[in-house]
ChimeraX commands (.cxc) that place a marker at each C-alpha (Angstrom):
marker #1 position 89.59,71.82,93.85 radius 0.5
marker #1 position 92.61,71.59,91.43 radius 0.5
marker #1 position 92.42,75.75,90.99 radius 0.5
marker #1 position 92.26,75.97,94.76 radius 0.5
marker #1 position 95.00,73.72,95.15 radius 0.5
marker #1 position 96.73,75.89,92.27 radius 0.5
marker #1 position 96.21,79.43,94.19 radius 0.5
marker #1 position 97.39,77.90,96.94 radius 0.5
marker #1 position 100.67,76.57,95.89 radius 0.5
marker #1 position 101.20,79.96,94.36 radius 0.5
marker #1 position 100.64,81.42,97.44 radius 0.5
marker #1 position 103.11,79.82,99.16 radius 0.5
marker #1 position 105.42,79.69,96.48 radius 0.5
marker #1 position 105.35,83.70,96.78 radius 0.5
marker #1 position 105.57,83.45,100.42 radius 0.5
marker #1 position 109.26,81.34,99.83 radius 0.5
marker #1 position 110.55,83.72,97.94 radius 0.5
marker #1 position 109.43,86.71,99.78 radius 0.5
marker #1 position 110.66,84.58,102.83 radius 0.5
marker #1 position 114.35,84.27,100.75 radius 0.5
marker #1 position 114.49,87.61,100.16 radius 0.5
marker #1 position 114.16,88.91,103.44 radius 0.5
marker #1 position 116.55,86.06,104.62 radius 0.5
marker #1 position 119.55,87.27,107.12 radius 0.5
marker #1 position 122.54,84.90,107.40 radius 0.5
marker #1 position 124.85,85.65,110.55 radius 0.5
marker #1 position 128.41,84.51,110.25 radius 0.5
marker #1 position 129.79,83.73,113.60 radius 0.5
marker #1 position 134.22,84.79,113.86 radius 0.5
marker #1 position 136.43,84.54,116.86 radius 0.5
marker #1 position 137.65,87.75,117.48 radius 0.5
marker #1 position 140.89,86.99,119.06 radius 0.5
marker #1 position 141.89,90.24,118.59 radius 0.5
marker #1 position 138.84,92.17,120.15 radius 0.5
marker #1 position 135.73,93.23,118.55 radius 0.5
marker #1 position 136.47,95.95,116.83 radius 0.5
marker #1 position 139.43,94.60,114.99 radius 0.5
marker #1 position 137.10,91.38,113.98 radius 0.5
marker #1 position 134.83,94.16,112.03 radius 0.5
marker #1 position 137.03,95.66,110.29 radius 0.5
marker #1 position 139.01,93.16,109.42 radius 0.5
marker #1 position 136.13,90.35,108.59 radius 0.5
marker #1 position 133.44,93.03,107.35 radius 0.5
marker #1 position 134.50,93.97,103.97 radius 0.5
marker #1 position 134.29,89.58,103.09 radius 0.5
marker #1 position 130.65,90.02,104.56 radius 0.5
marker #1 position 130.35,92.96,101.94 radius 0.5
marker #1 position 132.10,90.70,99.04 radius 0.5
marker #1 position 129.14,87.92,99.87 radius 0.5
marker #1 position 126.26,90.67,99.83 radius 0.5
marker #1 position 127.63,91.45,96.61 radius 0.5
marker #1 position 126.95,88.48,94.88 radius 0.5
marker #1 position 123.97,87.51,97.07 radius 0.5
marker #1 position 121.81,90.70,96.80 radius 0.5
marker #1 position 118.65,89.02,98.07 radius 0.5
marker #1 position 120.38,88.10,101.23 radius 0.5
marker #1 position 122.05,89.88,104.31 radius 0.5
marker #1 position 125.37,88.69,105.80 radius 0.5
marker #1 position 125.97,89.60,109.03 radius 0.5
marker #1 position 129.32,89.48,111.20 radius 0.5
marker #1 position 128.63,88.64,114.08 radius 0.5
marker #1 position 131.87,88.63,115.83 radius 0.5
marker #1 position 132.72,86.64,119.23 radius 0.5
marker #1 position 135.48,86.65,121.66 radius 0.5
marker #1 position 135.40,83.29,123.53 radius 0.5
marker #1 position 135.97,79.81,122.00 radius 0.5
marker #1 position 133.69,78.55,124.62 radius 0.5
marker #1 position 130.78,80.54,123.78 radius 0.5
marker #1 position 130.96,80.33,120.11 radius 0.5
marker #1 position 130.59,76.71,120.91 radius 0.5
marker #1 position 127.74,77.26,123.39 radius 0.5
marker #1 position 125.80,79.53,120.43 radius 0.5
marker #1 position 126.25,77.35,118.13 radius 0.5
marker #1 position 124.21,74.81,120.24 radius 0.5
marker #1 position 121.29,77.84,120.13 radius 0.5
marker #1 position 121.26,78.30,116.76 radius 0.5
marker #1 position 122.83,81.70,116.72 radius 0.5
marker #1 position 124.54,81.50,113.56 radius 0.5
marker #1 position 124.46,80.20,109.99 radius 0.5
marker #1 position 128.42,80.29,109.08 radius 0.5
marker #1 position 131.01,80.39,111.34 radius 0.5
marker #1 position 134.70,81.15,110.79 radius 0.5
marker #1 position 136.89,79.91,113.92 radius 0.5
marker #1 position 140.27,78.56,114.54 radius 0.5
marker #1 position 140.42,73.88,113.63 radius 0.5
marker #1 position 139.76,72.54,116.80 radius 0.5
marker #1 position 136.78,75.19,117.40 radius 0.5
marker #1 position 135.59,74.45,113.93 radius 0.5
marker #1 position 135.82,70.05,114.92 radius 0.5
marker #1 position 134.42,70.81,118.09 radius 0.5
marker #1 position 131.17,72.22,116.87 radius 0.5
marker #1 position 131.18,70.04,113.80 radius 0.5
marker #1 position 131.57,67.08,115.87 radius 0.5
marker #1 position 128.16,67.97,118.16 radius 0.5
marker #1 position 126.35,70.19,115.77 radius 0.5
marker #1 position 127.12,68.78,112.75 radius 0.5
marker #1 position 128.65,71.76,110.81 radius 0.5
marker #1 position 130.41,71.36,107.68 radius 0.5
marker #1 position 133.81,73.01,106.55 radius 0.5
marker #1 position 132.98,75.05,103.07 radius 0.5
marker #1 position 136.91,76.09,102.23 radius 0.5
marker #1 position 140.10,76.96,104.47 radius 0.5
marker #1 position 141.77,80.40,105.20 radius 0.5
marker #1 position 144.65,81.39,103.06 radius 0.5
marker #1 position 146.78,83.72,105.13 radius 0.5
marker #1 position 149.28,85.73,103.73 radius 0.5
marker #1 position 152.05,86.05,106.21 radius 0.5
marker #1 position 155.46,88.12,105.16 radius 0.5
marker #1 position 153.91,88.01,101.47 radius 0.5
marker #1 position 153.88,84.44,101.36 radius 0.5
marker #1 position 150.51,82.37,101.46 radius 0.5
marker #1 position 149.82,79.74,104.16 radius 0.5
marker #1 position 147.00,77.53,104.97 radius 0.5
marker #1 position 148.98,75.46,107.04 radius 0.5
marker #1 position 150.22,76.82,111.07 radius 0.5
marker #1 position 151.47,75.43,114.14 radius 0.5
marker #1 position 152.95,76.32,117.63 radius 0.5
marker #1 position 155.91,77.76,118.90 radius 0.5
marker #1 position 157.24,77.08,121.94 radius 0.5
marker #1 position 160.00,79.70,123.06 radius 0.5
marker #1 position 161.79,80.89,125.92 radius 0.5
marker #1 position 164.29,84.18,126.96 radius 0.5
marker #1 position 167.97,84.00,126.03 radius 0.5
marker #1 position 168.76,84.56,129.57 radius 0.5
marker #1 position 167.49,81.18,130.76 radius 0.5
marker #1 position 170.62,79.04,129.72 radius 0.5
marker #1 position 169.17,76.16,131.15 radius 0.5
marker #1 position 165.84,76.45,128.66 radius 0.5
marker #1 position 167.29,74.46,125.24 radius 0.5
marker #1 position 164.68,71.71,124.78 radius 0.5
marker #1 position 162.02,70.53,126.01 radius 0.5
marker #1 position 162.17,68.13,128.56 radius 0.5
marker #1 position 164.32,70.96,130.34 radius 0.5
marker #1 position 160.90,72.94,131.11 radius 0.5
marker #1 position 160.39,70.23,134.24 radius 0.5
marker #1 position 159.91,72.15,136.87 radius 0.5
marker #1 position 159.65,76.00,135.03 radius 0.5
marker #1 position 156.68,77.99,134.87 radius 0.5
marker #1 position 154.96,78.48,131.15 radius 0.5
marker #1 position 152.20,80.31,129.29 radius 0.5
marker #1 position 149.55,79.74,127.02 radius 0.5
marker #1 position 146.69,82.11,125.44 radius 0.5
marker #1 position 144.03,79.79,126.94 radius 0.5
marker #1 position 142.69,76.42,127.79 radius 0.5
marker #1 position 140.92,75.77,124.11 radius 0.5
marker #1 position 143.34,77.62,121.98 radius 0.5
marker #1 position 144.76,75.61,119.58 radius 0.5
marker #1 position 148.21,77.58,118.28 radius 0.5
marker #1 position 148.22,79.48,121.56 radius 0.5
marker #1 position 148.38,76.21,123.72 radius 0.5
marker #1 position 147.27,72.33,122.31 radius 0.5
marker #1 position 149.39,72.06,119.18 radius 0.5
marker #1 position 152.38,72.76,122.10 radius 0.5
marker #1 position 150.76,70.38,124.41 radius 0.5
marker #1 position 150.54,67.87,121.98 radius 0.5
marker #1 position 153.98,68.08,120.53 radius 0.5
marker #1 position 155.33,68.02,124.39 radius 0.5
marker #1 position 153.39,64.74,124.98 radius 0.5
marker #1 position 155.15,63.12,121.47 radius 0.5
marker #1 position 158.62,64.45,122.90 radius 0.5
marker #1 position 157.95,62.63,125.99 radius 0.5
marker #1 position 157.17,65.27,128.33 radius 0.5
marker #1 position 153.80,65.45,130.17 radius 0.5
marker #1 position 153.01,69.61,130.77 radius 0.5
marker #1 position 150.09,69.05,133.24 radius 0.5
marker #1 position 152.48,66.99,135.56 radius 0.5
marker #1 position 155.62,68.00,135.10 radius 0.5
marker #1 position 155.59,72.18,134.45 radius 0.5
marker #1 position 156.05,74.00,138.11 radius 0.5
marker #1 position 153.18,75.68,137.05 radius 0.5
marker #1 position 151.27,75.94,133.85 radius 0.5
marker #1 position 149.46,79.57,133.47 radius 0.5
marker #1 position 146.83,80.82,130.97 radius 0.5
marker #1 position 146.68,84.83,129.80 radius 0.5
marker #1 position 143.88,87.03,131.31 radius 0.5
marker #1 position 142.39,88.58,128.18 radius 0.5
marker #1 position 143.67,85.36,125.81 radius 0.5
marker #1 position 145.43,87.49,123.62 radius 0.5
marker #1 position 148.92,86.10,122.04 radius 0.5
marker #1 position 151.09,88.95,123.00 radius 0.5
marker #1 position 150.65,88.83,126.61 radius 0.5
marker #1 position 152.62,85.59,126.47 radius 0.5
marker #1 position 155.53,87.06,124.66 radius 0.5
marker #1 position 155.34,90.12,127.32 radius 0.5
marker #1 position 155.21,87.56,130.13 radius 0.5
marker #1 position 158.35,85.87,128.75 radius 0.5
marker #1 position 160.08,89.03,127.86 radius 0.5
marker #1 position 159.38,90.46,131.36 radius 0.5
marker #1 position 160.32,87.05,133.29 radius 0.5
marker #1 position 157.02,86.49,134.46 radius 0.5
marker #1 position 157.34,83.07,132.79 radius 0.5
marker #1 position 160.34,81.19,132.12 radius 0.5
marker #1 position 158.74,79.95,128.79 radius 0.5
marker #1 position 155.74,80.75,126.66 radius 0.5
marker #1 position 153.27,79.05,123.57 radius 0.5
marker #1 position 151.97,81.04,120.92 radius 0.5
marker #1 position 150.63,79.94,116.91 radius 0.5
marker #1 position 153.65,80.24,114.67 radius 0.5
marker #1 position 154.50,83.98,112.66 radius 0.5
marker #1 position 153.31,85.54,115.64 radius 0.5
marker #1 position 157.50,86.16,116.57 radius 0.5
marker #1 position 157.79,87.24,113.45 radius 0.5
marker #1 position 155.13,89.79,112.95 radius 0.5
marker #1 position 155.53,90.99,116.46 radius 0.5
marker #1 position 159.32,91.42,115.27 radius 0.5
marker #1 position 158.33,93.61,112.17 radius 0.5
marker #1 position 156.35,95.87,113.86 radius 0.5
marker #1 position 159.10,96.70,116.27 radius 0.5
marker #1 position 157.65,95.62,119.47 radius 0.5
marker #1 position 159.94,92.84,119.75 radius 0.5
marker #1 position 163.72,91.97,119.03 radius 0.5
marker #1 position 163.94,88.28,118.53 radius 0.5
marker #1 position 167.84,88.18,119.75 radius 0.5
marker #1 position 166.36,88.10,123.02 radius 0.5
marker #1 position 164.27,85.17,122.94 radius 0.5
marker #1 position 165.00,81.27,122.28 radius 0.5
marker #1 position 162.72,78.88,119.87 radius 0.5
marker #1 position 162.16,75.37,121.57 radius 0.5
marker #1 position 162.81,72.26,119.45 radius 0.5
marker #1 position 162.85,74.41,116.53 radius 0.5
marker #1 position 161.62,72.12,112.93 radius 0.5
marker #1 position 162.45,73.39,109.55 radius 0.5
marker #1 position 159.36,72.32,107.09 radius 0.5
marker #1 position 159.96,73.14,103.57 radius 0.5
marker #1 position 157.79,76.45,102.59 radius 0.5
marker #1 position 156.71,77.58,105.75 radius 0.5
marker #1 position 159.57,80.17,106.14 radius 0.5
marker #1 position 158.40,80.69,110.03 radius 0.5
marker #1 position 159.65,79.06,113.25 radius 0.5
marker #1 position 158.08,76.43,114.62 radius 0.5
marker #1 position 158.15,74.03,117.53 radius 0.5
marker #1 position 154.99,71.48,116.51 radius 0.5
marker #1 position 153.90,69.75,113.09 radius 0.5
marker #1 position 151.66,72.02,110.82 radius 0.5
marker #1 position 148.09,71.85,110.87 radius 0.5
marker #1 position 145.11,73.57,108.49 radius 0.5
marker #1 position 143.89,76.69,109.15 radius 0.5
marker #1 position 140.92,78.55,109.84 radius 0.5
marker #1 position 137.82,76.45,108.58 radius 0.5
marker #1 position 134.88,78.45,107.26 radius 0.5
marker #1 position 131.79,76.39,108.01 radius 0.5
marker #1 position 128.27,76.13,107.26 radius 0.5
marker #1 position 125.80,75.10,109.79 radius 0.5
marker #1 position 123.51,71.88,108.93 radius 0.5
marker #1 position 120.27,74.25,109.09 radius 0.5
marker #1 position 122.27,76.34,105.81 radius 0.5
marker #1 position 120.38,74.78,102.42 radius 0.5
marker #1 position 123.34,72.75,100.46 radius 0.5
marker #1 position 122.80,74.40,97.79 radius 0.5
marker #1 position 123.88,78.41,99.42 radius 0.5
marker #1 position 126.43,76.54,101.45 radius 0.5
marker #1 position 127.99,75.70,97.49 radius 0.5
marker #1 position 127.50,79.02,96.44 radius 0.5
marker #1 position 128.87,80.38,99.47 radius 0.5
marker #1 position 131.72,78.33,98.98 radius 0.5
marker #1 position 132.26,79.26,95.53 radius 0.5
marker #1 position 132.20,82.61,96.32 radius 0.5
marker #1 position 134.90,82.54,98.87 radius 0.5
marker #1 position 136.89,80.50,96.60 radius 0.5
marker #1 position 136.90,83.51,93.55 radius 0.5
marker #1 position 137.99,86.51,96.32 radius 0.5
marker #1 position 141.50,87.27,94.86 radius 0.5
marker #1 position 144.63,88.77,96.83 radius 0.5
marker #1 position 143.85,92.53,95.42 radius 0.5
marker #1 position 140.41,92.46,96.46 radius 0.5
marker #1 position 139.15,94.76,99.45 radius 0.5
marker #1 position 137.91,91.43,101.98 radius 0.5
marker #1 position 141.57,90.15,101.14 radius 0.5
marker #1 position 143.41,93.01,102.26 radius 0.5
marker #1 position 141.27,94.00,104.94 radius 0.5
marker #1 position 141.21,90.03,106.27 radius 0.5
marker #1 position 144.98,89.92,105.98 radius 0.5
marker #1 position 144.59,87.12,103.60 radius 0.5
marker #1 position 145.43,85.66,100.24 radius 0.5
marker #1 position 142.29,84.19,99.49 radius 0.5
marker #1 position 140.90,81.08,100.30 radius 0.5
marker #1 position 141.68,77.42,99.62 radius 0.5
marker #1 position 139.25,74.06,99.03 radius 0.5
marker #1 position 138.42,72.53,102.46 radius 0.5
marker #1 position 141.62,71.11,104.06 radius 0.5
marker #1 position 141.53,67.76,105.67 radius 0.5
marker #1 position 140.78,68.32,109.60 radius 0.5
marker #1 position 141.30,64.37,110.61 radius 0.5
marker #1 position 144.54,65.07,111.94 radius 0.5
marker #1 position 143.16,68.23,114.41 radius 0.5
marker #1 position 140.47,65.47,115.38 radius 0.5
marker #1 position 143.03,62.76,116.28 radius 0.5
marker #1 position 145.19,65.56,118.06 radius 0.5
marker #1 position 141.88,66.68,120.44 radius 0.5
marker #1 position 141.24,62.77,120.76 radius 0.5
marker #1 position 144.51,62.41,121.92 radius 0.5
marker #1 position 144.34,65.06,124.77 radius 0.5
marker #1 position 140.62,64.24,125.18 radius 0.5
marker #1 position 139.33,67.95,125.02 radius 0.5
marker #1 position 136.18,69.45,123.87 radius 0.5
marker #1 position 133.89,67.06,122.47 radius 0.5
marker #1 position 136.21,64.12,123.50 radius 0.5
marker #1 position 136.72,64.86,127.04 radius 0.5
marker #1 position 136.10,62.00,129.46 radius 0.5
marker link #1:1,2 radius 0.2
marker link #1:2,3 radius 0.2
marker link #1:3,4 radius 0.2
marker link #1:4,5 radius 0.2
marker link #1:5,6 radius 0.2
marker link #1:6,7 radius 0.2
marker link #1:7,8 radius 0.2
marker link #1:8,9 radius 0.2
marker link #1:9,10 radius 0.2
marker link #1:10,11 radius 0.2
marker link #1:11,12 radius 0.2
marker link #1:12,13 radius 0.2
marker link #1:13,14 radius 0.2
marker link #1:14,15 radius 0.2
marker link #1:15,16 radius 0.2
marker link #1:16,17 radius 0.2
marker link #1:17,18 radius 0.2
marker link #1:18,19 radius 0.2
marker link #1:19,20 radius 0.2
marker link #1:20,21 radius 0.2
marker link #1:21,22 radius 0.2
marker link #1:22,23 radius 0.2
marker link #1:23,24 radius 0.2
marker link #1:24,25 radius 0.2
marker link #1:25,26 radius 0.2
marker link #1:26,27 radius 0.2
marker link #1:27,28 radius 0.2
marker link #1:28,29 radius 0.2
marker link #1:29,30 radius 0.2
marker link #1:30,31 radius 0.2
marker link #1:31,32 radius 0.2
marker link #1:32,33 radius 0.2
marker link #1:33,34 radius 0.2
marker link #1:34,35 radius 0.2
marker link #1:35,36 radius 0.2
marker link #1:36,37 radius 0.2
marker link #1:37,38 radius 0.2
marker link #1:38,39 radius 0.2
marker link #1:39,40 radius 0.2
marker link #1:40,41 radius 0.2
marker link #1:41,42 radius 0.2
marker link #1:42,43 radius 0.2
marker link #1:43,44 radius 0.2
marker link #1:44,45 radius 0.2
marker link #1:45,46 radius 0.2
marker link #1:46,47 radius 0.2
marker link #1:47,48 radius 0.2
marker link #1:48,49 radius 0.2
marker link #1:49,50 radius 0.2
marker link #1:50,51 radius 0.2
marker link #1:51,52 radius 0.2
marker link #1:52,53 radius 0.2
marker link #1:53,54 radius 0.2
marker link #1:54,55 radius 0.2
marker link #1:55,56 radius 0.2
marker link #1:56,57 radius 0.2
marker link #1:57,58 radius 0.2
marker link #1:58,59 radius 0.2
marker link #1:59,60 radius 0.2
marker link #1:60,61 radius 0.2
marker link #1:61,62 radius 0.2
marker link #1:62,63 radius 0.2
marker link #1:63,64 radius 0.2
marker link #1:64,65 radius 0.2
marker link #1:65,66 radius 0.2
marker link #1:66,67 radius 0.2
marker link #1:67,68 radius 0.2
marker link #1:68,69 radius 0.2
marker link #1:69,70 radius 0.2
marker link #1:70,71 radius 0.2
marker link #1:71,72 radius 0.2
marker link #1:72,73 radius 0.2
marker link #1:73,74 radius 0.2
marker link #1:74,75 radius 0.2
marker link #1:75,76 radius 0.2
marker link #1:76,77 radius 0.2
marker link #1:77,78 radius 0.2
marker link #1:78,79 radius 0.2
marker link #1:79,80 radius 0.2
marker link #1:80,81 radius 0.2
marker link #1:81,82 radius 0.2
marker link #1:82,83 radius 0.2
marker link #1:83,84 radius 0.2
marker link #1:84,85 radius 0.2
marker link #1:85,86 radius 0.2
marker link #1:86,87 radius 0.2
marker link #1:87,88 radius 0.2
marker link #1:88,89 radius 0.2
marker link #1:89,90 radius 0.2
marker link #1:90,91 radius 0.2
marker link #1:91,92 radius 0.2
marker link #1:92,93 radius 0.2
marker link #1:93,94 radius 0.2
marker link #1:94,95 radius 0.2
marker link #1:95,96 radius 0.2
marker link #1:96,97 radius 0.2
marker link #1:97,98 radius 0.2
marker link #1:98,99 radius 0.2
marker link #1:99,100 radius 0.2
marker link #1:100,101 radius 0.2
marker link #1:101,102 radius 0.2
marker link #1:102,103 radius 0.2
marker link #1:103,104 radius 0.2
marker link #1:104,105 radius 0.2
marker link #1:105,106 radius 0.2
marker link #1:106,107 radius 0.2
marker link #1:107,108 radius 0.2
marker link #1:108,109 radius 0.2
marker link #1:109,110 radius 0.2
marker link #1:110,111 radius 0.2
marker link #1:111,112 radius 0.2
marker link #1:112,113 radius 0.2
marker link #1:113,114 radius 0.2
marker link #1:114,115 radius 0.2
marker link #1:115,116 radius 0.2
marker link #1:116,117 radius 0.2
marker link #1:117,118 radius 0.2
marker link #1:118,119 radius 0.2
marker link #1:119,120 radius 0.2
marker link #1:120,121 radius 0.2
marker link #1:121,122 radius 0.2
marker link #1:122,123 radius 0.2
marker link #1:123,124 radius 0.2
marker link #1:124,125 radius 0.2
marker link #1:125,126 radius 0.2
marker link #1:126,127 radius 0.2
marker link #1:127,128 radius 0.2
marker link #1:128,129 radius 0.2
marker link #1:129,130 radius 0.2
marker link #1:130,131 radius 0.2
marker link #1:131,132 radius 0.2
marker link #1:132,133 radius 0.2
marker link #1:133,134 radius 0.2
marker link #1:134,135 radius 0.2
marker link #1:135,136 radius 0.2
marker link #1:136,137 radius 0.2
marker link #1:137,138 radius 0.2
marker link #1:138,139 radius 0.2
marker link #1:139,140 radius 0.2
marker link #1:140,141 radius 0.2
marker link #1:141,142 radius 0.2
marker link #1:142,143 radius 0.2
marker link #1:143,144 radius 0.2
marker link #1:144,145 radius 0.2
marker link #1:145,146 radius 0.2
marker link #1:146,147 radius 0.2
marker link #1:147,148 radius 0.2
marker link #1:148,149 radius 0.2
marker link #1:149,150 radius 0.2
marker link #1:150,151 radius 0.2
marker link #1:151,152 radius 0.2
marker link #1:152,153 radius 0.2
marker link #1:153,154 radius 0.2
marker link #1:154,155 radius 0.2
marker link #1:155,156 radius 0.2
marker link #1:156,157 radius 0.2
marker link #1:157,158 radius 0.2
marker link #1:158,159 radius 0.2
marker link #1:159,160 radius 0.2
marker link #1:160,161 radius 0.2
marker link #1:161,162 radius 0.2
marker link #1:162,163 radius 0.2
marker link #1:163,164 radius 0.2
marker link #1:164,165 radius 0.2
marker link #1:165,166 radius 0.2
marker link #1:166,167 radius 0.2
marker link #1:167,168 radius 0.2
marker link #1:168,169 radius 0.2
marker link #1:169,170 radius 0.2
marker link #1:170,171 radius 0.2
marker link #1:171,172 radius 0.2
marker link #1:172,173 radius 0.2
marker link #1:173,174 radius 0.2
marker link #1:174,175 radius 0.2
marker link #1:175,176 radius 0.2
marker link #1:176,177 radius 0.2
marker link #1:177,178 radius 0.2
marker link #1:178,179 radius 0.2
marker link #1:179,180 radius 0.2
marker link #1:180,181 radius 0.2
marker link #1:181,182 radius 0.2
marker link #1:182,183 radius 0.2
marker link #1:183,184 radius 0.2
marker link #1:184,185 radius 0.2
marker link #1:185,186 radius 0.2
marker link #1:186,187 radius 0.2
marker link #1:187,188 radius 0.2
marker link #1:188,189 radius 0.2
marker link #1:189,190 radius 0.2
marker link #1:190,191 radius 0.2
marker link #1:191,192 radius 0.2
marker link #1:192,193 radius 0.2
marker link #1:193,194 radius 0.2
marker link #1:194,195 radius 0.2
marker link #1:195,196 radius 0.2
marker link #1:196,197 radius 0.2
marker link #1:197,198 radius 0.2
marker link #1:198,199 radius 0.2
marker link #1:199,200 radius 0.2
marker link #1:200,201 radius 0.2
marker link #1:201,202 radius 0.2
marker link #1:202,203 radius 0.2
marker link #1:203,204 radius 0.2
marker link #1:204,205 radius 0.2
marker link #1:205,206 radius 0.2
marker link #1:206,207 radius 0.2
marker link #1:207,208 radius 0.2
marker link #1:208,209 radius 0.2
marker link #1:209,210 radius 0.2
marker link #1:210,211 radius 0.2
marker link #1:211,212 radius 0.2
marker link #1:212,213 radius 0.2
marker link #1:213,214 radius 0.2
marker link #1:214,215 radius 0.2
marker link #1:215,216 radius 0.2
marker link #1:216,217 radius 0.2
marker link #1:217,218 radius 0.2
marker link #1:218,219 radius 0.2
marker link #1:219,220 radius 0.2
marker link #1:220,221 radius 0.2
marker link #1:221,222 radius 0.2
marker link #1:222,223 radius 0.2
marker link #1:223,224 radius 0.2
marker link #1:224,225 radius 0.2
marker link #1:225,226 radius 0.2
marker link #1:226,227 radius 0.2
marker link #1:227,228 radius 0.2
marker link #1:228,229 radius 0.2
marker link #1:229,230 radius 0.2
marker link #1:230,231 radius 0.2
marker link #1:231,232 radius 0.2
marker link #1:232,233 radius 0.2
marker link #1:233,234 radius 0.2
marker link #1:234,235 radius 0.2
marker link #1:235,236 radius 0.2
marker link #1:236,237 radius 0.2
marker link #1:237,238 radius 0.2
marker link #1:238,239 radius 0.2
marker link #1:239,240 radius 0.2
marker link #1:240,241 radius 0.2
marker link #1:241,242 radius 0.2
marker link #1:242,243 radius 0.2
marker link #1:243,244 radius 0.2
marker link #1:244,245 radius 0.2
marker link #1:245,246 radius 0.2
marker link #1:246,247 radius 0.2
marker link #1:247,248 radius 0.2
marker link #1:248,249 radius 0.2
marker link #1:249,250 radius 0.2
marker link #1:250,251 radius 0.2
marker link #1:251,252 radius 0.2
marker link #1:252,253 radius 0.2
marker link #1:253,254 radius 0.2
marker link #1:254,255 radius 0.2
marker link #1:255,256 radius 0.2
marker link #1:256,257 radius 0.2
marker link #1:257,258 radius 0.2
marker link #1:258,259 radius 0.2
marker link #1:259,260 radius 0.2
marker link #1:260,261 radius 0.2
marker link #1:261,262 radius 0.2
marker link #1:262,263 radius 0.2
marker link #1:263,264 radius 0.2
marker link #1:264,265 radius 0.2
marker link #1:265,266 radius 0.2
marker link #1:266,267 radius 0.2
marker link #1:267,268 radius 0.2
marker link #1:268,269 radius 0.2
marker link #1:269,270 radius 0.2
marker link #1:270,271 radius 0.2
marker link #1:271,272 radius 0.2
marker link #1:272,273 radius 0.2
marker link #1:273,274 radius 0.2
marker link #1:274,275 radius 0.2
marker link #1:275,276 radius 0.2
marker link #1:276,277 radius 0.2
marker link #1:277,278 radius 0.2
marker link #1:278,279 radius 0.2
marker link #1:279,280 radius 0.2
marker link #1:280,281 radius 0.2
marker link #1:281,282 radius 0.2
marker link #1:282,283 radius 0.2
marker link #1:283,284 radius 0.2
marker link #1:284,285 radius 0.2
marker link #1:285,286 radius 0.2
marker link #1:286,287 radius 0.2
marker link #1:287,288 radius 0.2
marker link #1:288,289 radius 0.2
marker link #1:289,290 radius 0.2
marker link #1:290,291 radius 0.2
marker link #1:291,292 radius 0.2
marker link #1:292,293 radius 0.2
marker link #1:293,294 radius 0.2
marker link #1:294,295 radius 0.2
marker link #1:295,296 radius 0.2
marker link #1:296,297 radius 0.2
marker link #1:297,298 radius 0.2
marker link #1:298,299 radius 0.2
view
């Protein structure tokens, strides 16, 4: 019996490993820009983890909807996830993921894990300086559940005193939830105001499509090293996560991994990023989605 019981354990010992071998990990990324852009910008950090995972496949698998990267996560369609803070609490909070290390962006060669919202208006509308005077104007956001593109603003709006669901004429959302159609809305006075994340101005700025003479920053803060306007506090950014079904001990390696990618490497450049930091503290994009009682707090 105890050689029986020996060939067996063997057996299935081999069967683990062949089993580990053959494993295929998908990571999950919003792909806020389209499809195509997620791949090429988030496949060369799937290429840095095959590199020092050879017995395992990483596979993007990117995803253009908040919403439904929040529905798959509920089926089990992914194993890491990469999404914007209130995506990443959201799916934490009802699937139980974990938050492995935080995005390092480098923005106008300065590194940020920190962003907010800007909330910004055209030069010609005199009567735009702050925000209580939106009552009664028309604004855009990206979308319901973005958080840069539309509930940092919210949130900072409610602190100031003014309530956007009651007292905007009318409060509209972009058609493909991409950033820049709120700055063309603006520009084109198809809105008197608009929300997007902050360095989006600026970026849009250097690459000529904008000049920023022409539009207005809201309730503009100045935070020491974040060289970038901004209408709202700062909150973390991007959270790579693991989900629960991920063994602790790749979710650590995983971690360490991202955590050794350094500004000159390929995934950096192609990501657009410095690197990546230790998990930041998401208690205070929590409190915020408490607060305006969205996604997993709604009542």
């Amino acid at each position: 019996m105890k050689l029986i019981r020996s060939i067996f354990l063997a057996l299935l010992s081999l069967l683990f490993c062949f089993e580990l071998v053959a494993a295929e990990y998908k990571v999950a990324v919003r792909a806020h820009h389209g499809l195509d852009v997620a791949i090429k910008q988030w496949q060369p950090t799937m290429v840095a983890l095959g590199e020092q995972f050879p017995e395992f496949t990483f596979t993007l698998l990117p995803i253009l909807s908040l919403n439904e990267i929040t529905q798959r996560a509920g089926l089990g369609d992914f194993d890491f996830v990469l999404t914007n803070p209130s995506s990443f609490v959201e799916i934490e909070e009802l699937y139980g993921a974990k938050v492995l290390v935080t995005l390092n962006n480098k923005r106008a060669n300065t590194a940020q894990d920190r962003f907010g919202s800007v909330i910004f208006t055209h030069v010609r509308n005199e009567d735009i300086l702050t925000i209580k005077d939106l009552k009664g104007k028309t604004l855009m956001a990206v979308s319901a559940p973005a958080f840069g593109g539309w509930r940092v603003a919210w949130m900072e709006m409610l602190e100031q005193g003014f309530n956007p669901l009651s007292e905007l004429k009318s409060l509209m959302f972009t058609e493909r939830g991409t950033q820049p159609e709120v700055v063309w809305a603006v520009r084109d006075g198809k809105a008197d105001a608009g929300v997007v994340r902050t360095d989006l101005l600026e970026r849009m700025e250097a690459e000529g499509k904008i000049d920023m003479r022409y539009f207005r920053v809201i309730n503009n803060k100045d935070i020491k090293d974040f060289p970038f306007f901004q209408s709202t506090g700062l909150y973390p950014e991007w959270a790579f996560a693991a989900m629960k079904t991920v063994p602790p001990a790749l979710a650590k390696q995983v971690q360490q991994t991202l955590l050794a990618i350094q500004p000159d490497s390929q995934a950096a450049q192609a990501g657009k990023y410095v690197g990546w930091v230790p998990a930041r503290d998401y208690r205070s994009v929590r409190e915020l989605m408490q607060r305006l009682k969205v996604g997993p707090y709604a009542q």
